[in-house]
C-alpha positions in Angstrom: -188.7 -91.2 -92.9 -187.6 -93.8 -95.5 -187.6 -92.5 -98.8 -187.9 -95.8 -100.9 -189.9 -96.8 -103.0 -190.8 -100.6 -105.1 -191.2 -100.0 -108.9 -194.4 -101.6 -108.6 -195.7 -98.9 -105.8 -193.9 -96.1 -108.7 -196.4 -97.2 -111.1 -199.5 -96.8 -109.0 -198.2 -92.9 -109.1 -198.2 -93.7 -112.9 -201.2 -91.9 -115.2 -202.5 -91.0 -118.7 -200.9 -87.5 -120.0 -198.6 -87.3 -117.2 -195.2 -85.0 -117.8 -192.0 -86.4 -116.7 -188.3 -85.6 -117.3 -185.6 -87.8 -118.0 -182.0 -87.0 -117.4 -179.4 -88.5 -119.5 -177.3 -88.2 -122.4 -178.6 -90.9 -125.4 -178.8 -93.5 -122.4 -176.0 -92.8 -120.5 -177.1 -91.9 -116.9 -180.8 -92.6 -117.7 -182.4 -94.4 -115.4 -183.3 -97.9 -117.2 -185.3 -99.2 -114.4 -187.7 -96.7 -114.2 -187.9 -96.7 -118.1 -188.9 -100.0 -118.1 -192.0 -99.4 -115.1 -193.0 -96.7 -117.5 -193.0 -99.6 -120.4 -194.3 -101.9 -118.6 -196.9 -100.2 -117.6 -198.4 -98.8 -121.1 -199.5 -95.4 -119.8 -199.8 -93.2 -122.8 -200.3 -89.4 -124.2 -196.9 -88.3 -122.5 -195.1 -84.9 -121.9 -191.3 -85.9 -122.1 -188.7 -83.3 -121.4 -185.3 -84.9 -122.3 -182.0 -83.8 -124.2 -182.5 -86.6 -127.3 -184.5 -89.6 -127.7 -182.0 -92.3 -127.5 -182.0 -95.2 -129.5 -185.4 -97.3 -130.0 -184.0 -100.3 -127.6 -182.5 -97.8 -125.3 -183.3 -95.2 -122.1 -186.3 -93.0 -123.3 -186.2 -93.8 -126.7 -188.3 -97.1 -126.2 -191.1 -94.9 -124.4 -191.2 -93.5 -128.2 -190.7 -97.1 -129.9 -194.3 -98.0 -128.2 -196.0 -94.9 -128.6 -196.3 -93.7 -125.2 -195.4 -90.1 -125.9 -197.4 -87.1 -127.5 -195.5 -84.5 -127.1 -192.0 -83.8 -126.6 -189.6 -80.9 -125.8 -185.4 -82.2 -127.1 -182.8 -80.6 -128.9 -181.8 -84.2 -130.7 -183.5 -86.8 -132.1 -181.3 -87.8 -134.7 -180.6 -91.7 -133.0 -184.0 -93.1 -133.1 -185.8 -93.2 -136.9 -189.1 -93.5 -134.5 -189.2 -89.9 -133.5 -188.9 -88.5 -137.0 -191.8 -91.1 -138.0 -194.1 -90.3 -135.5 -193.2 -86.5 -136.0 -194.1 -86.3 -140.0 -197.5 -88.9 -139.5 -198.4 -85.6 -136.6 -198.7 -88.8 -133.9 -196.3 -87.0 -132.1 -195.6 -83.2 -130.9 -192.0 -82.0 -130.7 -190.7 -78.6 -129.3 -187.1 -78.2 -130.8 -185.0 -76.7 -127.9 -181.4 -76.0 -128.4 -179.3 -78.0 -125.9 -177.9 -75.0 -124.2 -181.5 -73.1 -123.9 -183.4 -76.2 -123.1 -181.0 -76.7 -119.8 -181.5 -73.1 -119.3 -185.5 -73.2 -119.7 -185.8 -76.3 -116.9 -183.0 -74.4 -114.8 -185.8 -71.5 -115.1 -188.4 -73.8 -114.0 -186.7 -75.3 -110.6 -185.5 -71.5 -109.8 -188.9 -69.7 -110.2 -187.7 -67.4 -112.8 -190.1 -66.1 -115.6 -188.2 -67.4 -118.6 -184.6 -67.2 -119.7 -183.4 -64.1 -122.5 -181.2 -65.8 -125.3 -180.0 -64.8 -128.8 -179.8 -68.2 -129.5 -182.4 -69.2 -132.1 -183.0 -65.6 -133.3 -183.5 -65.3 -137.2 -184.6 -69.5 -137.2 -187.8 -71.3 -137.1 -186.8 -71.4 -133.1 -188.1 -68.5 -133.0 -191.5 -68.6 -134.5 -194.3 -67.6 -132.2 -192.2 -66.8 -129.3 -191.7 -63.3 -127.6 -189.0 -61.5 -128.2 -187.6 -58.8 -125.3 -185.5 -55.6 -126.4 -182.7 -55.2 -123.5 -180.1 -51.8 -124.4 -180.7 -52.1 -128.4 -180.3 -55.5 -128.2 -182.8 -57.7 -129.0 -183.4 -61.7 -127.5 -185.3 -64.3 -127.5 -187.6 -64.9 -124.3 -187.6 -68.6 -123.7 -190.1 -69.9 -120.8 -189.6 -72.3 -118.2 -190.2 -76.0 -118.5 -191.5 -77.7 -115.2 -192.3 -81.0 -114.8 -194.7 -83.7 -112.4 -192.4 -86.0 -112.7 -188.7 -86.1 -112.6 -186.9 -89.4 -113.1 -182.8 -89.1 -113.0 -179.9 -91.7 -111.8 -177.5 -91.0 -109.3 -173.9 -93.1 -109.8 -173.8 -93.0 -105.7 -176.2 -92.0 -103.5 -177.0 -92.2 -99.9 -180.6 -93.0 -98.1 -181.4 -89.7 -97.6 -181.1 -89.2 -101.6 -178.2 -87.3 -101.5 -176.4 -87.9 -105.4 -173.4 -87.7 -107.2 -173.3 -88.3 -111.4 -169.9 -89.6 -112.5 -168.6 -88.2 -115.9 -171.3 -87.3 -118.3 -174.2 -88.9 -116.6 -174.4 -85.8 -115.0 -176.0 -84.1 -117.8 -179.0 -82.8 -117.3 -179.9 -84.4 -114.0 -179.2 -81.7 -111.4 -181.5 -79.4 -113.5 -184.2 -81.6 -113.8 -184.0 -82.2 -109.9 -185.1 -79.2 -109.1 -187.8 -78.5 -111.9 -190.4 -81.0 -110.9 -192.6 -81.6 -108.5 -191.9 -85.4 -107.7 -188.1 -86.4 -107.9 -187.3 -90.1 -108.0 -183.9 -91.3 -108.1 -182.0 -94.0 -109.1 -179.1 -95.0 -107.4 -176.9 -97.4 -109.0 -174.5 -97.7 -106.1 -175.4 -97.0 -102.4 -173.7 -95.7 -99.8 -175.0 -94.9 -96.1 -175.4 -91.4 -94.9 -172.6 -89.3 -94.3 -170.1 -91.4 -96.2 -170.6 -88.8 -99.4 -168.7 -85.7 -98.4 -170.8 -82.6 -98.2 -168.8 -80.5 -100.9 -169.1 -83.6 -103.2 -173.0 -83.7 -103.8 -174.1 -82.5 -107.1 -178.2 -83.1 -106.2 -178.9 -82.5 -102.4 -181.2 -84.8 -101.1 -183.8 -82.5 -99.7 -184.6 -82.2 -103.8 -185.3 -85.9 -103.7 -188.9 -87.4 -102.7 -188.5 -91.3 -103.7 -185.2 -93.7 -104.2 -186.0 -97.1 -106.1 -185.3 -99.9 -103.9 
């Protein structure tokens, strides 16, 4: 069965308070194509789960420079002066996550676990409201799983089957984010047919995959 997909058939999938994740590093391996379906298509009152907002002409960060997102779960948002508006005028929601636990807390979510134990925040306003766990006199932070409906990532080469492989940094985030939602579509800036990407060499397996933008 053929797993693609026109962005104009994507945004019939496309509604109003919808979550979604969005691999990348500040643009680099985010998949610009689907950003701008999500643009274009002016659905609002987001959930985004994403390492940092970008840049307001850039990957995710122009979902935030048009006010499509409500709330937000990133460890940096530093690069786009719209998130820190929106933030202080209470338009938008944000979950500070640091980097390390936020990759843990979606690695959580695409391997069932019940939440990730971390000292990591402990003593910091990370820590407010959150449960705390006790393990041999030590004491951690419990941080929960983040899941997603949609995931929305960018494979450097892929196959039809969806099979993908993230060159350099582009593979941040992405093969986490695969497996923590419950609708995966790819990206696949170059493609290759099936069986040319050798087995040991796949970083997201394409049985993770639902959708490839054609």
């Amino acid at each position: 069965m053929s797993k693609g997909i026109s962005l104009s058939q994507l945004k019939e999938k496309f509604h109003d308070g919808m979550s979604i994740m969005v691999g990348g590093f500040l643009g680099n391996g985010t998949p610009e194509k689907i950003i701008d379906a999500l643009v274009e298509s002016g659905v609002k009152d987001l959930t985004m789960i994403v390492n940092d907002t970008s840049y307001p002409e850039l990957g995710c960060g122009r979902l935030i420079a048009n006010h499509q997102v409500k709330e937000l779960y990133v460890s940096h948002i530093g690069t786009n002066p719209h998130t820190a508006e929106q933030m202080n005028s209470g338009e938008l929601t944000i979950h500070f996550c640091p980097q390390g636990s936020l990759a843990e807390q979606i690695r959580a979510g695409g391997c069932g676990l019940g939440g990730v134990l971390t000292t990591t925040g402990l003593g910091t306003i990370v820590a407010d409201g959150k449960e705390k766990v006790t393990v041999d006199g030590v004491e951690y932070l419990l941080e929960k799983p983040l899941r997603a409906e949609f995931a929305f990532i960018k494979g450097s080469i892929g196959d039809e089957m969806g099979n993908l492989v993230y060159k350099g940094t582009t593979q941040n985030f992405q093969p986490l984010m695969a497996m923590a939602a419950d609708t995966v579509v790819a990206e696949i800036e170059h493609k290759v047919p099936t069986g040319e990407i050798a087995p040991e060499a796949i970083h997201t397996s394409g049985i993770l995959v639902d959708y490839i933008i054609e």
